[in-house]
FIDRENDO-812888 format. One record per residue (C-alpha): x, y, z. Coordinates in steps of 0.1 Angstrom, whole numbers, padded with zeros to 4 digits, always signed. Layout:
N
XYZ/...
This chain:
83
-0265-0005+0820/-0285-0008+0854/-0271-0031+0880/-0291-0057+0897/-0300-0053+0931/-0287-0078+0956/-0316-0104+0966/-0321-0112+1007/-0308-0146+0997/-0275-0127+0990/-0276-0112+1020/-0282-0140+1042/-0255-0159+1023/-0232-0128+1027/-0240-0126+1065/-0232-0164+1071/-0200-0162+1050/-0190-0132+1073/-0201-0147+1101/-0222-0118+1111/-0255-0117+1132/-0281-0090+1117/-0267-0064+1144/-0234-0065+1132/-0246-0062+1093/-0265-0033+1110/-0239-0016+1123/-0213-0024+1092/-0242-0007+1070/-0255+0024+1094/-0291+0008+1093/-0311-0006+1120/-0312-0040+1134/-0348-0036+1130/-0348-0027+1094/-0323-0058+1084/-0344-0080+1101/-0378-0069+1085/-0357-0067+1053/-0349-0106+1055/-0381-0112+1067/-0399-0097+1035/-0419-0074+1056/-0407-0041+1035/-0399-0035+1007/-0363-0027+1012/-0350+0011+0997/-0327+0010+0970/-0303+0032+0992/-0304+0000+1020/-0293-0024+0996/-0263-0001+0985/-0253+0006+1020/-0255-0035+1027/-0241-0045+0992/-0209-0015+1000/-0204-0032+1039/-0202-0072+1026/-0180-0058+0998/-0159-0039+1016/-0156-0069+1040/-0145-0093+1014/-0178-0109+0997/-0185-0113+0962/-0220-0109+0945/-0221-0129+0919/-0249-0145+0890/-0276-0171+0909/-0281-0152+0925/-0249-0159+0947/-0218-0148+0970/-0186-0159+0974/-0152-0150+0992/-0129-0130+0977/-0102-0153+0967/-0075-0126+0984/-0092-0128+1015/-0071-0161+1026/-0033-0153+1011/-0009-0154+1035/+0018-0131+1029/+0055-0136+1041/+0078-0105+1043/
């Protein structure tokens, strides 16, 4: 089965959970500054390559794509553990 691309609302959503300016989702992704913001902007057509390498960096940074389209923490992101 095919997975659905992440929308730009996703991404926007992502970055403001993260609390991330475009530059740092640029430099969390390898892509330029440039290319997020024409991304977001809906002035390309984004590759599906770019929205892998954005999807991967708000993944590996603790957000959730889910149906909505939506995002989300990851629940483990705020445990607290005591040793």
């Amino acid at each position: 089965m095919m997975q659905k691309m992440i929308a730009v609302e996703q991404i926007k959503a992502g970055r403001a959970l993260l609390d991330w300016n475009q530059g740092d989702l640029a430099r969390h992704s390898s892509l330029s500054k440039a290319a997020i913001n024409k991304l977001e902007r809906r002035i390309v057509t984004p590759r599906v390559e770019s929205l892998r390498k954005i999807q991967h960096a708000m993944e590996v940074s603790g957000v959730e794509f889910i149906a909505g389209p939506g995002v989300r923490l990851r629940s483990d992101m705020f445990q607290v553990r005591i040793k």
